[in-house]
N, C-alpha and C positions, 0 to 999 in steps of 0.2 A: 504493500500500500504506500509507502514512504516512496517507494520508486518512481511512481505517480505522483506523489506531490507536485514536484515541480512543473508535469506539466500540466497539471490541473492549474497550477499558480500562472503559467504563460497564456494557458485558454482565458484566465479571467482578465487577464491584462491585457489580452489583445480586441476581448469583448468590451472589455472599458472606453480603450482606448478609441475603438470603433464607435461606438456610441458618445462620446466626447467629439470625435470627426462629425459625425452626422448633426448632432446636436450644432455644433459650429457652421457647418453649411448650410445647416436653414434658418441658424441667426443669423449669417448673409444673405439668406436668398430673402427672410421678408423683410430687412432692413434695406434691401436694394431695390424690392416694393414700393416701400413708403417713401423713398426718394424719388422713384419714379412716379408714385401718382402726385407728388407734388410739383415735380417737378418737369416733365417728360411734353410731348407731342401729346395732343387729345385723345391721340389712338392710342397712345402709351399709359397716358392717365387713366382711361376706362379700361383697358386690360389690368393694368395694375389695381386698382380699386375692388376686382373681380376676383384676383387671383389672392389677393388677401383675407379670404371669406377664415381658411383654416386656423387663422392666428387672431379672429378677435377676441381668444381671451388674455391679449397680450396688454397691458395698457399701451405701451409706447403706438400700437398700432390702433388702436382706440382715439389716441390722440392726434396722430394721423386724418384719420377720418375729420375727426372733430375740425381739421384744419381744412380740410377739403370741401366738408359743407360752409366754413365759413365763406370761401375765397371763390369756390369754385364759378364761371362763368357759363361753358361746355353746357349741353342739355344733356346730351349722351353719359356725359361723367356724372354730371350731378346723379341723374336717374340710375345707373347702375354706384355708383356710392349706396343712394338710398335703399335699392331691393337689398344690394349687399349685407345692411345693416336691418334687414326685415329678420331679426332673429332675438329671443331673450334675452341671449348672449350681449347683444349692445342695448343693454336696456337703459345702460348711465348713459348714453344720448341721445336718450328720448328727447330734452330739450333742445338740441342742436337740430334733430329732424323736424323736430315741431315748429320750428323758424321758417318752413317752407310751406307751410298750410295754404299760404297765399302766392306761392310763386306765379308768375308770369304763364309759368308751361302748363297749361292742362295736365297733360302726363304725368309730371313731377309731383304734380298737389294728389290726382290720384297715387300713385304710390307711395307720400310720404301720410295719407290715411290709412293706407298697407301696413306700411312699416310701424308707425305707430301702436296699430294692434298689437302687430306681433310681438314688438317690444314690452309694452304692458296692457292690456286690455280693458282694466278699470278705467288706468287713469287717462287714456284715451278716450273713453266715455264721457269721465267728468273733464276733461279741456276742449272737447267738441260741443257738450253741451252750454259748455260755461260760456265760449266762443261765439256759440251761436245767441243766445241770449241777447248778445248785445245789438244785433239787427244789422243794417245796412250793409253794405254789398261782402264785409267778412262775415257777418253772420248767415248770411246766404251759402259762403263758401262754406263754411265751418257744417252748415245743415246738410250739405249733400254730402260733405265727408264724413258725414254720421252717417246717414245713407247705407252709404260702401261699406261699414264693418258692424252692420248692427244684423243680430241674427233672429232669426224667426220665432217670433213673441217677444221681441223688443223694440216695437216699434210701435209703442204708445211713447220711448221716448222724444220721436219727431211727431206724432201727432198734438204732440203737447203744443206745438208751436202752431198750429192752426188758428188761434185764438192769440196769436202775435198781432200788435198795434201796427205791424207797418206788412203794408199789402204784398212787399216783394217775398218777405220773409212767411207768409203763410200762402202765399204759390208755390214757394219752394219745398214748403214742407208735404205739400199735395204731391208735387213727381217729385220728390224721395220717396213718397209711398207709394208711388207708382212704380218705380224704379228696385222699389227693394221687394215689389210684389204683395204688401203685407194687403191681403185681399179681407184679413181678419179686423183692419181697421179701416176696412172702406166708408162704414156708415158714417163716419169720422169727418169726412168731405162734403157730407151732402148738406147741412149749411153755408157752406162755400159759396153756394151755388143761387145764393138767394146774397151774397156779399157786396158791399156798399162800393167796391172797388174791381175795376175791370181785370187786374193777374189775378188775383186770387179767384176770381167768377170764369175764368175763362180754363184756370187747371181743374178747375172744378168740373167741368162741362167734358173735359180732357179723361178726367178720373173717371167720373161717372159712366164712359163707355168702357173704359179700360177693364174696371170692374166688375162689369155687365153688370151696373144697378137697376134691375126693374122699377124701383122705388122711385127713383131720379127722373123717369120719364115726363108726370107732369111738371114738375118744375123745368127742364127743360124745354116743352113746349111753352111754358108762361117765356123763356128766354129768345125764342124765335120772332118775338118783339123786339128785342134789342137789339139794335144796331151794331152794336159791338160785337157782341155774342151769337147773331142770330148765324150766321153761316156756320159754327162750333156747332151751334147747339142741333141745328140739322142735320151734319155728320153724325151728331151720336147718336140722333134720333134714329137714325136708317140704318144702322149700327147695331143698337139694342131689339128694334121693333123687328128688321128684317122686312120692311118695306119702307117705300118711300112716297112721300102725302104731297112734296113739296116744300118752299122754305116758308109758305106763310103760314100762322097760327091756326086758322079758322081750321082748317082740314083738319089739320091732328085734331083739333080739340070736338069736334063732329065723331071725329074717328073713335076718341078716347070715352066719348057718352055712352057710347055703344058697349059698353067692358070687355074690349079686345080680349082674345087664350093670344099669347105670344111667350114666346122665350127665346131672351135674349142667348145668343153664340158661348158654348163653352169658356170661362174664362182663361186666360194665355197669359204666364210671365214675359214680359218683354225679355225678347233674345237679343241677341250681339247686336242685329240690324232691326233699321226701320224703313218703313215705305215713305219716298221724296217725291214727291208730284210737282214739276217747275215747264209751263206748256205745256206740250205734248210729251215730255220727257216723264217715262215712270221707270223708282229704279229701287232695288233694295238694296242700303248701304248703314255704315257705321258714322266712316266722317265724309264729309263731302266739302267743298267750297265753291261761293258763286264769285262770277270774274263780272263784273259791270260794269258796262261804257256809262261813261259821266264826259265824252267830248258831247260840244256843240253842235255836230250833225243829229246827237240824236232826240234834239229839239228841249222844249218845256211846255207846260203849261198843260191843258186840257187836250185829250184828242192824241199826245206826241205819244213817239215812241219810249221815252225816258218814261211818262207816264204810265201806259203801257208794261212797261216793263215793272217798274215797282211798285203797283198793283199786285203782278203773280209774287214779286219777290216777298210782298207781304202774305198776301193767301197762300203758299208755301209754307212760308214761318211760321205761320200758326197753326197748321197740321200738321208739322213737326212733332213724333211725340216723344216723351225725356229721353230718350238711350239713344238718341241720334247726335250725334257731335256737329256741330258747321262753322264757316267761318265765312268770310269775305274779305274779297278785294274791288279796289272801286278804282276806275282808272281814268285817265284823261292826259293831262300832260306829264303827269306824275301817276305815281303808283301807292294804295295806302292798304294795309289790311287792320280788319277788324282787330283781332286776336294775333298773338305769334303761333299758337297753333290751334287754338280751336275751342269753341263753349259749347257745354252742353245744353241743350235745348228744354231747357223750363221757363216759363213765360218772365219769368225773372230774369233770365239771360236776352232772351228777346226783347225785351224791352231796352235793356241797354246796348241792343244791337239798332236796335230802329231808333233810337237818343242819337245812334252814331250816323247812322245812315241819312237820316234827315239834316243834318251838316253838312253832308255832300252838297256839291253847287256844280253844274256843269262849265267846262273852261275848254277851250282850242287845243287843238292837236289829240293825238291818239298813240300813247305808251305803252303798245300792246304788249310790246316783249317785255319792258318791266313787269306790266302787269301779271305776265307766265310768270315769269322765274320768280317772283312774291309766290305766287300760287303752288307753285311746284314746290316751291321750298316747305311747305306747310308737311311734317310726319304724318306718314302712313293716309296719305289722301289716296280716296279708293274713285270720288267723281268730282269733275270738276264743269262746274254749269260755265259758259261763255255764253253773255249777252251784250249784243253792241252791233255797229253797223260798219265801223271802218276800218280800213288798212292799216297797219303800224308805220307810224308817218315821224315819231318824235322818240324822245329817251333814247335809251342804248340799241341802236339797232346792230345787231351781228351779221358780219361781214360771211360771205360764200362767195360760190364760184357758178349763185345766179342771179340773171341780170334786174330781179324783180325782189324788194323788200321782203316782202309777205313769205317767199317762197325760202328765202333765209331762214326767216321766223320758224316755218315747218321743220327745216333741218336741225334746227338748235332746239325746239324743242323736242323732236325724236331723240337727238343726242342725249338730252339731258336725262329723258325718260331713261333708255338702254344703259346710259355709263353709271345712275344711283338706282338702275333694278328698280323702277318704280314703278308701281302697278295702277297708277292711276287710268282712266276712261275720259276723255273731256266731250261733252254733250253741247254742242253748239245751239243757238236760237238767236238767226238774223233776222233784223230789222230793216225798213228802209232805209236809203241816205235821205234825213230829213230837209238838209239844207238844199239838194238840189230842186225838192221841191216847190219848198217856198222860194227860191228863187225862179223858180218857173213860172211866176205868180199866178198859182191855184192852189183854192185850198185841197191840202192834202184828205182831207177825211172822203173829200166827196174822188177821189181820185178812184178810176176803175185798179183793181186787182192788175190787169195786164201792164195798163200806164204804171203803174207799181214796181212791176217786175222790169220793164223796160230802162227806168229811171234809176232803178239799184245797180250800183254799180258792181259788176260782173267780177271785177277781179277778188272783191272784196265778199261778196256770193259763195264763190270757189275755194277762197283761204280758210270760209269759215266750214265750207262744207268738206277739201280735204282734211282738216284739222280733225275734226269729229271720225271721218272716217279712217285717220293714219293710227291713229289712240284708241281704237273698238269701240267707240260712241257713236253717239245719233247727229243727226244736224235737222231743226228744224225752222219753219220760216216766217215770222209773222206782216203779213201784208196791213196796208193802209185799213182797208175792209173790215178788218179784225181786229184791229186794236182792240176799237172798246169794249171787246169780251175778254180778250185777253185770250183768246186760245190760236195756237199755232199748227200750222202747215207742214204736212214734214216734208220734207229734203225732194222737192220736184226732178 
């Protein structure tokens, strides 16, 4: 046995030794992590961020992080920092995550409500409610990131806010519950619906189909007086009822004397996507974004195309329902978007979308290619509406090796599609050129369909309808004739 000693004594010193080796190269390897995610290329910073998952029980990489959500700029880094940190294990920065409940990036805010959870769960509860408490546009955010982590039969704690003093924040609280499915507190909405203010009456009338509240029917037919309300409330009416009377009152209520047998459609969790209806365009998506001429050719006032246009761009909006993401860009000689990447769709978001939108003022020239590459830049865009009538005339236009603008424009943005793998669809809807009209001096409304066709400039016809068709989308056409329905022609 003594014989063996020694080399029993060289096995364990060689297994020490080894384990002292090992142990030293991977306190190099996540110390050259955490220099890298602070210090590195963006691509370097989010791999490193990533690859740090195995050592957060380290503090030094703790604090790390801690340094990265303070500084970081990056969406890509910021956002994988925060999944990174989606664990107990980083639960001492619960405060550091909770700093981004309001970031800029939709995405970010959704997973820094992730992360939170999973960090502590209580006290995520009480910072969301506490947050939201306070009303105005964080208490909005604060309500939908309740939303996102409340599980099934907790969700009397967002009904509580139905009975909130300010109107945005009890819309909100309606699609969160729409949104989180809770069908157990539907009856919870239908005061809503009778509410002294047009969001919270209009998620309501939202809800109420969503839900499939038989109960909600007369009160929504009392709604199809309202002007505001009445096109919602008819959707849900035909919806619920499984026929349609019409948008005026008298019928339903004829109808409803009569004590209709009806049942309303199986009720359904909103899934991933939702249905966008924008002219003739129907499409099932998640996030979408609309591109809108705001040049001069496409008029103002009563009758124009601009009009025209933000008409559907509103009856769209409001059929919107919670689980759809959108965003916009509004263009002209410059380029602006709504959001940097996108809101979700509760009449509380809408509203400060149409705050923004009625700011717009139409101005000279047409910045089409700015207005793409704004658009394209928006994550994971699955469609993108183009409404407008002219050629890219202004801003950056990129250079090729054809003799025609527009025809640039096509190539750059194919490019751009193929080189960032992006799976977006762009859905075209032209317009006339308005100004050639009224320079033609006639009025445009009485103008035939063909004079229509004749006068729209051709090359600008072609950009809009190969654009649709090089991207897997539609292109459709709205003539003079049409406007004031608002409904479009497809692709002749």
């Amino acid at each position: 046995m003594r014989a063996f000693f020694p080399l029993f004594l060289m096995l364990a010193l060689l297994l020490w030794a080894g384990a002292l080796s090992s142990a030293e190269t991977e306190g190099k390897e996540w110390r050259a992590l955490c220099r890298a995610a602070l210090e590195g290329t963006p691509a370097e910073r989010a791999s490193a961020v990533r690859r740090l998952r195995p050592w957060l029980d380290r503090k030094a990489v703790r604090k790390t992080f801690e340094r990265v959500l303070q500084r970081e700029k990056d969406r890509t880094v910021l956002l994988d920092a925060v999944e990174t940190l989606c664990t107990p294990a980083a639960a001492d920065l619960f405060d550091a995550v909770s700093a981004h409940l309001y970031h800029p990036d939709l995405d970010v805010r959704r997973q820094v409500s992730y992360t939170l959870a999973a960090q502590d769960r209580a006290k995520a509860l009480k910072l969301l409610r506490k947050r939201a408490r306070a009303g105005g546009r964080r208490g909005c955010e604060a309500l939908r990131a309740l939303g996102r982590i409340i599980r099934p039969g907790e969700a009397k704690a967002v009904s509580a806010f139905l009975s909130h003093p300010e109107a945005a924040m009890r819309a909100t609280a309606a699609a969160t519950l729409m949104r989180a499915g809770a069908v157990e507190r539907a009856a919870d909405v239908l005061p809503l619906l009778s509410d002294r203010d047009f969001l919270p009456r209009a998620q309501a009338v939202q809800a109420a189909a969503f839900f499939r509240m038989k109960e909600a029917v007369p009160a929504l037919v009392k709604l199809l007086d309202d002007p505001e309300c009445s096109a919602l409330a008819h959707d849900a009416l035909v919806e619920l009822c499984g026929t349609d009377l019409g948008g005026k009152s008298a019928g339903w209520r004829v109808w409803l004397k009569g004590k209709p047998v009806f049942e309303p459609p199986p009720f359904e969790r909103l899934g991933a996507a939702g249905e966008v209806r924008f002219f003739d365009h129907r499409v099932k998506v998640r996030r979408f974004a609309w591109m809108l001429d705001f040049s001069d050719s496409m008029g103002s006032g009563t009758g124009s195309s601009l009009e025209a246009m933000l008409r559907e761009v509103r009856a769209c909006l409001f059929r919107l329902p919670p689980n759809v993401e959108f965003n916009c860009v509004a263009y002209s000689r410059a380029a602006d978007a709504f959001a940097p990447v996108a809101a979700e769709a509760d009449f509380a978001a809408k509203a400060e979308f149409l705050e923004w939108l009625s700011a717009r003022g139409t101005d000279a020239y047409t910045a089409t290619w700015d207005g793409l590459k704004l658009a394209l830049s928006v994550p994971e865009l699955e469609v993108l509406f183009l409404a407008g009538n002219g050629l890219p005339n202004h801003g950056e236009l990129p250079a090729g090796r054809n003799a025609e603008t527009e025809d640039n424009v096509l190539d750059a943005v194919l490019k751009t599609i193929r080189d960032r793998a992006l799976r977006v669809k762009i859905y075209t809807v032209a317009f006339p050129f308005e100004k050639d009209l009224f320079e033609a001096g006639a009025d445009p409304l009485r103008r035939k369909e063909d004079v229509t066709a004749r006068t729209f400039e051709r090359r600008a016809e072609s950009f809009f309808r190969l654009l649709a068709a090089l991207t897997g989308g539609k292109y459709a056409f709205v003539p003079v004739s049409q406007r004031r329905t608002g409904t479009a022609k497809k692709g002749r």
